[in-house]
C-alpha positions as CSV (number, residue, x, y, z in Angstrom):
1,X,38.1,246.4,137.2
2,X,35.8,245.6,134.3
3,X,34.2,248.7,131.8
4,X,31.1,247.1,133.3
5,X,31.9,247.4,136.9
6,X,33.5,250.7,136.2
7,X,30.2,251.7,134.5
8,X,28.1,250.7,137.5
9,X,30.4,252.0,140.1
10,X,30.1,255.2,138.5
11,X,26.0,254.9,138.2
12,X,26.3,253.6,142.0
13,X,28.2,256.6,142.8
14,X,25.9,258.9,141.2
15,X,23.0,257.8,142.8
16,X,24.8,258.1,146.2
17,X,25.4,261.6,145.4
18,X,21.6,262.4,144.8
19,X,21.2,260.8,148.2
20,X,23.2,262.8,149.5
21,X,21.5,265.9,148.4
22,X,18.1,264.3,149.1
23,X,19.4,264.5,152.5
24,X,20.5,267.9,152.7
25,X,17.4,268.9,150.8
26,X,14.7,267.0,152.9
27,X,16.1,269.0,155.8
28,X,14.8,272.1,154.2
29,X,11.7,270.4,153.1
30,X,10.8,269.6,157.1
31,X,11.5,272.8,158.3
32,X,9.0,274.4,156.5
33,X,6.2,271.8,156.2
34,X,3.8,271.0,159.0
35,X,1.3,268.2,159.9
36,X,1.2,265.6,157.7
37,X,3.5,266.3,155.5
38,X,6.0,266.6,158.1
39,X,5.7,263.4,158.5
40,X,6.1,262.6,155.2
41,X,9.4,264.6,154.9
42,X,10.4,263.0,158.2
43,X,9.7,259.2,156.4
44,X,11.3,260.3,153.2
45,X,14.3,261.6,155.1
46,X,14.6,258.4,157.0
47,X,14.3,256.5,153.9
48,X,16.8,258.6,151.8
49,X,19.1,258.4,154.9
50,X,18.8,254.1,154.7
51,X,18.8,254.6,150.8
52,X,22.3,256.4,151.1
53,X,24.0,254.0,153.9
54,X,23.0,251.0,151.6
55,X,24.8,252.6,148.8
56,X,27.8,253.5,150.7
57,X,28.1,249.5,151.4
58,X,27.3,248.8,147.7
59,X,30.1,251.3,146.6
60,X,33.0,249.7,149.2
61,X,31.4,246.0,147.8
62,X,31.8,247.2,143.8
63,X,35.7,248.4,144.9
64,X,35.0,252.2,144.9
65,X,35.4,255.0,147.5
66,X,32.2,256.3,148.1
67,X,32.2,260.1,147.6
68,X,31.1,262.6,151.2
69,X,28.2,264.6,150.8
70,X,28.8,268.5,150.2
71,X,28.4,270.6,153.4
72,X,26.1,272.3,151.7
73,X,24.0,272.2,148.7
74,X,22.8,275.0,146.4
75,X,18.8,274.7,145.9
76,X,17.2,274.9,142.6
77,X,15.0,278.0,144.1
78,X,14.1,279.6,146.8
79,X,12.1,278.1,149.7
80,X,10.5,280.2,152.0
81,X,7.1,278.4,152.4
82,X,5.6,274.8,152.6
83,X,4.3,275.2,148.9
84,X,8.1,275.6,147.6
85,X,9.2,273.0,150.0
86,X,6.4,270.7,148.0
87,X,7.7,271.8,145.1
88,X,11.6,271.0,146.1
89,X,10.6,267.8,147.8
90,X,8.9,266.6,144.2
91,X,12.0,267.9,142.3
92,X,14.6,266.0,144.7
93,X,12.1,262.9,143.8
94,X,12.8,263.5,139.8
95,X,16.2,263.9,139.8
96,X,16.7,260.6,142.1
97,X,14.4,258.8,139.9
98,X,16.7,259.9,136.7
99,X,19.7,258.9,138.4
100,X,17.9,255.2,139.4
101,X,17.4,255.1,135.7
102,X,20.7,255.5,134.8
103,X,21.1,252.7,137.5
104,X,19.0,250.9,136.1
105,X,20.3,250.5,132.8
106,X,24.2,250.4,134.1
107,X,23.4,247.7,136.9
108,X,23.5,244.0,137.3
109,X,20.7,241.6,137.7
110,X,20.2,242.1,141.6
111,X,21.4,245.8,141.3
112,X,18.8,246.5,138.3
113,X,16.1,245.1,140.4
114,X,17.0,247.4,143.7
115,X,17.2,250.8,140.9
116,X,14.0,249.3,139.6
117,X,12.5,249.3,143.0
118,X,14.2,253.0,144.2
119,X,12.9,254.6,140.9
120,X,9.4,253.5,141.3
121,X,9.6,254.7,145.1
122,X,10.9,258.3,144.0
123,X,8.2,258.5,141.3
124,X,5.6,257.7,143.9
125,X,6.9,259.8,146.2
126,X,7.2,262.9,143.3
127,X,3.5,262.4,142.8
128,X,2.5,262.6,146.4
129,X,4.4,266.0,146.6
130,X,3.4,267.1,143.2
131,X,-0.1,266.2,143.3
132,X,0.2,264.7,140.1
133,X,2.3,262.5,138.1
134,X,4.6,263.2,134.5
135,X,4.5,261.3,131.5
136,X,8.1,259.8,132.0
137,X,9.1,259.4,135.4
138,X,12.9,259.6,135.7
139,X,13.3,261.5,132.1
140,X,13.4,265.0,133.3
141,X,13.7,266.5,130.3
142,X,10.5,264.6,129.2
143,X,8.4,264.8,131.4
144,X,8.3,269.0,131.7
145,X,8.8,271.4,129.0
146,X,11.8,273.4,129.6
147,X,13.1,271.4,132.5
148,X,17.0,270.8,132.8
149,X,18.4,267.8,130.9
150,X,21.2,265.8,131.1
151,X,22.9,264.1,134.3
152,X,21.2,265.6,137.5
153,X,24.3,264.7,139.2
154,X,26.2,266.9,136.6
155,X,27.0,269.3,139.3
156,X,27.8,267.7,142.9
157,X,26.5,270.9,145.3
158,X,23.6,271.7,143.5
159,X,20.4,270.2,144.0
């Protein structure tokens, strides 16, 4: 295995692993959203769910294992309402976008192209939820003032 394939498994495997947590965490979002939102989180869940299958593939195709989701994952707050479930849902968005970036830049051609396109989708979905956008989708740690930086796959149970 090459430092570039190794590089991109590991970017691969990163962005299964916010996948994985999107998962878990769009559960929470849809158990405490109603009307149309729900159906958002339901469409979102769907989505992340296709999202993290294809990257299971892409992981067995680059040589890798791909890693099991958590059975459970620590939230970045609590959720007891359909306003923090907003907020959670747009905060799963960010850190999936950041992890697409580093995907992005790790990636092939064809694989650069699919970040490019999972990125954008996160950042428009992080808008919907947020009602507004940030300056740098996908930079965390530009985009809000005092908002983690770093890896938001640094820690594998937390959100």
């Amino acid at each position: 295995m090459t430092a570039e394939t190794s590089d991109e498994l590991a970017a691969v495997q990163a962005a299964l692993a916010a996948e994985h947590a999107a998962v878990y965490g769009y559960g929470v979002v849809g158990g405490r959203v109603a009307g149309d939102h729900r159906k958002e989180a339901q469409a979102a869940y769907d989505g992340h769910r296709a999202q993290r299958d294809a990257l299971r593939r892409t992981v067995r195709d680059l040589g890798g294992k791909p890693h099991a989701a958590a059975a459970a994952y620590e939230l970045p707050f609590p959720v007891p309402d359909a306003a923090a479930a907003a907020r959670l849902a747009a905060e799963l968005e960010d850190r999936l976008a950041a992890v697409y970036a580093d995907l992005v830049r790790a990636g092939g051609a064809a694989r650069r192209k699919e970040a490019a396109a999972a990125l954008r989708a996160a950042a428009v979905r992080a808008v919907r939820w947020r009602g507004s956008g940030v300056a740098f989708p996908g930079l965390v740690e530009r985009a809000t003032a005092g908002a983690p930086s770093g890896s938001p796959s640094a820690s594998a149970n937390a959100l």
